[in-house]
C-alpha positions, 0 to 999 in steps of 0.5 A: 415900337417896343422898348427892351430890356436887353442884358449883355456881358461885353467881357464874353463876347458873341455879342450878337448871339447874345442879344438874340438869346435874350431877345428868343428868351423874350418872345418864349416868355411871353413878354414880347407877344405876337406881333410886337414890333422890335426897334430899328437895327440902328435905334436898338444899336445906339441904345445898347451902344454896339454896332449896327451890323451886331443887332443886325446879325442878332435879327437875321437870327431869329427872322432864321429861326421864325421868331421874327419877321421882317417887311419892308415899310413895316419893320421888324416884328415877333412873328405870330407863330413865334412864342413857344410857351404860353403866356405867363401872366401874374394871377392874383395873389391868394387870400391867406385860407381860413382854417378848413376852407378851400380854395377861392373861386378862380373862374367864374369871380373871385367872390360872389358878390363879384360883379361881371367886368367884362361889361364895365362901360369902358368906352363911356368912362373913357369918355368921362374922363376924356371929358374931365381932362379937356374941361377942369381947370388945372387947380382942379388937379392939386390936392383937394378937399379929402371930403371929395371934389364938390362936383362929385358929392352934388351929383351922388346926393342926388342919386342917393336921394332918387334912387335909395330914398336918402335924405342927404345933403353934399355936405354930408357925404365923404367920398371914400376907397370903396365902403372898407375904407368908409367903415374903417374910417367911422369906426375910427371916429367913433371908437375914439372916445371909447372902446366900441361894442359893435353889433354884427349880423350872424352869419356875416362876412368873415372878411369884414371882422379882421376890418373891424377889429383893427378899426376898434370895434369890438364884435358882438354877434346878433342873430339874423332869421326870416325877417332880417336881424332879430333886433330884440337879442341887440347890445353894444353901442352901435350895429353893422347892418345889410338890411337892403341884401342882408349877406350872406342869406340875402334877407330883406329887413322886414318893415317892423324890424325896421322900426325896432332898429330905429327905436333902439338906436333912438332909445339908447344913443345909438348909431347904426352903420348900413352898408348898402352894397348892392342895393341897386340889383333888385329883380321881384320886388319894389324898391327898399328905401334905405335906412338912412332916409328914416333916421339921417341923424342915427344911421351912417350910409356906406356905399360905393360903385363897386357892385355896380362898375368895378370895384377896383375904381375903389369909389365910394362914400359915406353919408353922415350926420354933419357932425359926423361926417365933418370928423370923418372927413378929417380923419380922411385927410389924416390918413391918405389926403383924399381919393383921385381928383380925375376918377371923382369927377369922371363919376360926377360926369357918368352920374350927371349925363346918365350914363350911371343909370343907363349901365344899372338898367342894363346890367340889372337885365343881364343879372336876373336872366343869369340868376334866373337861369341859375335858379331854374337849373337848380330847381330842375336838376337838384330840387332838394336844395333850397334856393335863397335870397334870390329878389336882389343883389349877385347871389344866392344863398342854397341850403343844403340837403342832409348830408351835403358838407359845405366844403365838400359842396364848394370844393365841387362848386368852385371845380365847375368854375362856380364862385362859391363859399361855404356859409359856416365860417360865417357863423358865430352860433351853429346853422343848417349847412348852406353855402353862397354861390355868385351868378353875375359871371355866371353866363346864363347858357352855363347854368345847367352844365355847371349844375348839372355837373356838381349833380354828378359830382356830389353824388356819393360823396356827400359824407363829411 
């Protein structure tokens, strides 16, 4: 039975009129749905402290009206039928807009790097954390280390080291709030003997740069072509790269850029932070190692679960050298004390009996059969884009044919339900006029109606 929240005036009387007003008002707004049902007459009447023949007359009332039912055995509930108005429910709070772009994605992912929720593993993480709440022992609840619980670090530097070819020891991973807070927290630690000078890939994501300003880094902007960062035009002290699926191009980082990068890095005592987003969704090529496997002394590894589950877990986890990695593990715990116990060791559990592994390999199926399907209605219905960046991640990126503006091509895009960013805001230094558009909430039987509709729709308006 529900509890309510039920305001009467005693002062103006009618007190049964004015509890079925609040309780119509209720089932109007959408706060007591379809089927919910209401309190006994004498447990609702002791709660708000009048006589059980008032609630009674309140419920007569409405059962009148058809906004309740009531059935021997069964009580009262709000009847099917009853809710006049749709159901409000709070939406998510927009991002401030930049100058010039439109409005975010609402349909089909608020990013296009969003991974699709709908096939988050609920019934195995709820037998995760079933697991861990019948088997730790209650000391396992207190505050604990803000590295992360010990369990959690063995299982990932495990993974990390079977499946991105890491070279990672537990001592040597804090486990995070996903990668923003790992790399507000190593840029913190770095930036504190000196100001910072941190390489950026162009384009990169525009909602990185506010992070890292306010973590201390001073941005500097390197160009990215065929090959990945062009590691020749490199200054500053450190470097933020994707080099996995670089975003937004989805570039792989050629094998010779890599050993440029590790070069400089080595040449002048430099750090490079690798952000390995979504390096598990690869699809037409064999598996790229991460860089930290080559050089674990001069790279950070930054990753999370985000792409791969739900990025609301807010898991994730830096690798680092032991220095290192000891400096951030204390700046963690100076800041929040450490992420939840109970979700850490519902990760530890998923990665050990292969649950993990088990819902990458599925959702790596699904992805490519969406982008396959989004790609192939591209070529199809509209051969004058070009198609990018399509051998790994959630994404694609499309250049544009002449004439096409990104704001008007994502405006279109997002109108379809596409989720869909305009590529320029991303940029320090001028580029062809591209955009990225996200396939992983794309239903693979909806790729051509959407395509085929920003067909329509860009037709005759590609005039910026």
């Amino acid at each position: 039975m529900a509890d309510l929240h039920i305001q009467i005036n005693r002062d103006r009387g009618g007190i049964a009129g004015q509890i079925a007003a609040e309780l119509r008002e209720s089932i109007r707004g959408g706060r007591l749905t379809p089927g919910t049902r209401l309190p006994a007459t004498r447990d609702l009447a002791i709660d708000l402290q009048v006589s059980r023949g008032v609630v009674v007359e309140a419920y007569e009332q409405l059962v009148a009206e058809g906004f309740l039912v009531s059935r021997v055995g069964v009580g009262t509930q709000v009847t099917p039928k009853a809710a006049a108005r749709p159901v409000i429910r709070a939406s998510p709070r927009p991002e401030p807009a930049r100058p010039g772009a439109p409005a975010c994605a609402p349909y089909y992912g608020h990013r296009p790097t969003s991974p699709d929720l709908s096939h988050f593993p609920r019934e195995r993480w709820l037998a995760a954390v079933r697991h861990v709440l019948t088997t730790v022992p209650s000391e396992a609840l207190d505050y604990g280390d803000p590295g992360g619980v010990p369990e959690l670090r063995e299982e990932l530097a495990g993974y990390l080291r079977r499946v991105r070819a890491a070279d990672v020891r537990p001592e040597n991973l804090v486990i995070v709030g996903g990668v923003a807070q790992g790399l507000s927290l190593v840029l913190h630690v770095l930036s504190r003997q000196r100001p910072l000078r941190l390489a950026v890939e162009d384009p990169t994501s525009h909602r990185q740069a506010p992070l890292l300003r306010r973590a201390g880094a001073h941005l500097v902007p390197v160009p990215v072509d065929e090959e990945g960062l062009d590691v020749r035009r490199l200054s500053g002290d450190a470097v933020l790269v994707t080099p996995a699926h670089q975003y937004p191009t989805g570039v792989v980082l050629s094998p010779p850029r890599r050993a440029a990068l590790m070069e400089w890095a080595y040449a002048g005592d430099r750090t490079i932070l690798e952000d390995d987003y979504d390096a598990e969704f690869r699809f037409d090529r064999d598996p790229v190692g991460c860089l930290q496997g080559l050089a674990p002394d001069r790279v950070i590894l930054s990753g999370s679960v985000s792409k791969a589950m739900a990025p609301g877990l807010r898991l994730g986890w830096v690798a680092a050298p032991p220095d290192l990695a000891e400096a951030v593990r204390r700046a963690r715990g100076e800041l929040d004390l450490g992420s939840p116990v109970i979700d850490q060791y519902a990760l530890a559990h998923f990665l050990r009996t292969g649950g993990y592994d088990k819902h990458l390999r599925r959702m790596r199926r699904e992805y490519r059969r969406r982008r396959d399907a989004l790609v192939r209605a591209l070529a199809e219905e509209l051969p004058e884009i070009r198609v990018k960046g399509i051998e790994a991640g959630l994404h694609v990126y499309l250049e544009l044919p002449d004439g096409w503006a990104e704001l008007k091509t994502t405006r279109a895009a997002q109108e379809l339900g596409l989720s869909t960013e305009p590529v320029g805001p991303m940029r320090d230094s001028p580029g062809l006029a591209a955009v990225v558009v996200g396939f992983a909430r794309l239903p693979a039987h909806k790729a051509v109606e959407a395509v085929r509709g920003l067909k329509v729709r860009m037709s005759g308006q590609n005039v910026d």
